[in-house]
N, C-alpha and C positions, 0 to 999 in steps of 0.2 A: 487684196493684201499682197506686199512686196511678200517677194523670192525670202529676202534674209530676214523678213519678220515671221514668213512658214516657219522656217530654220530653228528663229530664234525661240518660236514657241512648242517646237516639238522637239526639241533636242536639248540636252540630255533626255535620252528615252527612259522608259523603263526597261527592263529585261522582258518583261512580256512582250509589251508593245516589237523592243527588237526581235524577240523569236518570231514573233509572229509574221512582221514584215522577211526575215531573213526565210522563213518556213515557203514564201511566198515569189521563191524561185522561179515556180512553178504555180500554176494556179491550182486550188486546193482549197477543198469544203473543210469548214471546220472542225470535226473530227480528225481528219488529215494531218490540218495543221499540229491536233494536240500529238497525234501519234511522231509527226516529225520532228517537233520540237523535245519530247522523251528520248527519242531516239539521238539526236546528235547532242542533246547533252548527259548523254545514257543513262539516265534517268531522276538527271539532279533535279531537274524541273520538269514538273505532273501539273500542265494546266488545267482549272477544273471545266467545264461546259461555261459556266455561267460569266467567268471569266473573259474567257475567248472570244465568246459572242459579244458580251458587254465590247471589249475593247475594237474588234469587229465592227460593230454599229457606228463607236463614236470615228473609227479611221473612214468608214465609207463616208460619214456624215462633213468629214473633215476633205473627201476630196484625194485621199491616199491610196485607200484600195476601191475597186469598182465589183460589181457582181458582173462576173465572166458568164455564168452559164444559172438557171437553178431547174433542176433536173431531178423528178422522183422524191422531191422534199429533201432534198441536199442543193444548198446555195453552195456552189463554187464562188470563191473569192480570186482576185488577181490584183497586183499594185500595180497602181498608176504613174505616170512619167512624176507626178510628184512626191510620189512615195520611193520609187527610186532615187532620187536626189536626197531625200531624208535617210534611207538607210546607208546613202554612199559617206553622207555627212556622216553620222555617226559610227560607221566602220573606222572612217579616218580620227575622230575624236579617240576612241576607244584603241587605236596604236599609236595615239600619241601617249595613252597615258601607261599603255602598256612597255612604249619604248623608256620611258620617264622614270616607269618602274625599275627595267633595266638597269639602267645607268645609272640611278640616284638609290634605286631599296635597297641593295648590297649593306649600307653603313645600316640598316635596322635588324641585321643580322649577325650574331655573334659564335666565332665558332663554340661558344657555352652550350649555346640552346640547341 
């Protein structure tokens, strides 16, 4: 499969899917990852086990993340060179729409409200 049809079919992420790869800074069993992702969104998002792993499975299945290590019944996760290109992609989509917002959401605000 081309480069820009990976792209085209993983991107727009979800917010999981991106915590999880962004959680994946560093390589990180999945409990880790749940406690990292509470943690740098202070606690707006609680992912639950079933979740994690689920989406876990289908990214390793997908060629994004690898099993770095499994050790003591804890799988360490790590992303792969094409999961870095997928999260760089959608960092960069996600400040276009945030620049966008910028510049254009002003007029959806009234000094009323």
């Amino acid at each position: 499969m081309s480069l820009e049809k990976e792209i085209r079919n993983f991107i727009p992420m979800t917010e999981t899917a991106y915590y999880i790869l962004l959680s994946l800074n560093k390589p990180r069993h999945g409990y880790g990852i749940i406690q990292h992702v509470e943690k740098i969104t202070e606690g707006r998002i609680r992912l639950g086990s079933g979740t994690v792993y689920g989406t876990l499975s289908k990214m390793q299945k997908n060629k994004i993340i690898s099993i770095y290590a499994d050790e003591d019944r804890k799988t360490i996760y790590e992303i792969t060179d094409l999961g870095k290109i997928l999260i760089r992609e959608e960092i960069n989509r996600i400040k276009e729409l945030y620049n966008n917002g910028v510049e254009y959401g002003e007029d959806f605000y009234d000094s009323d409200n």
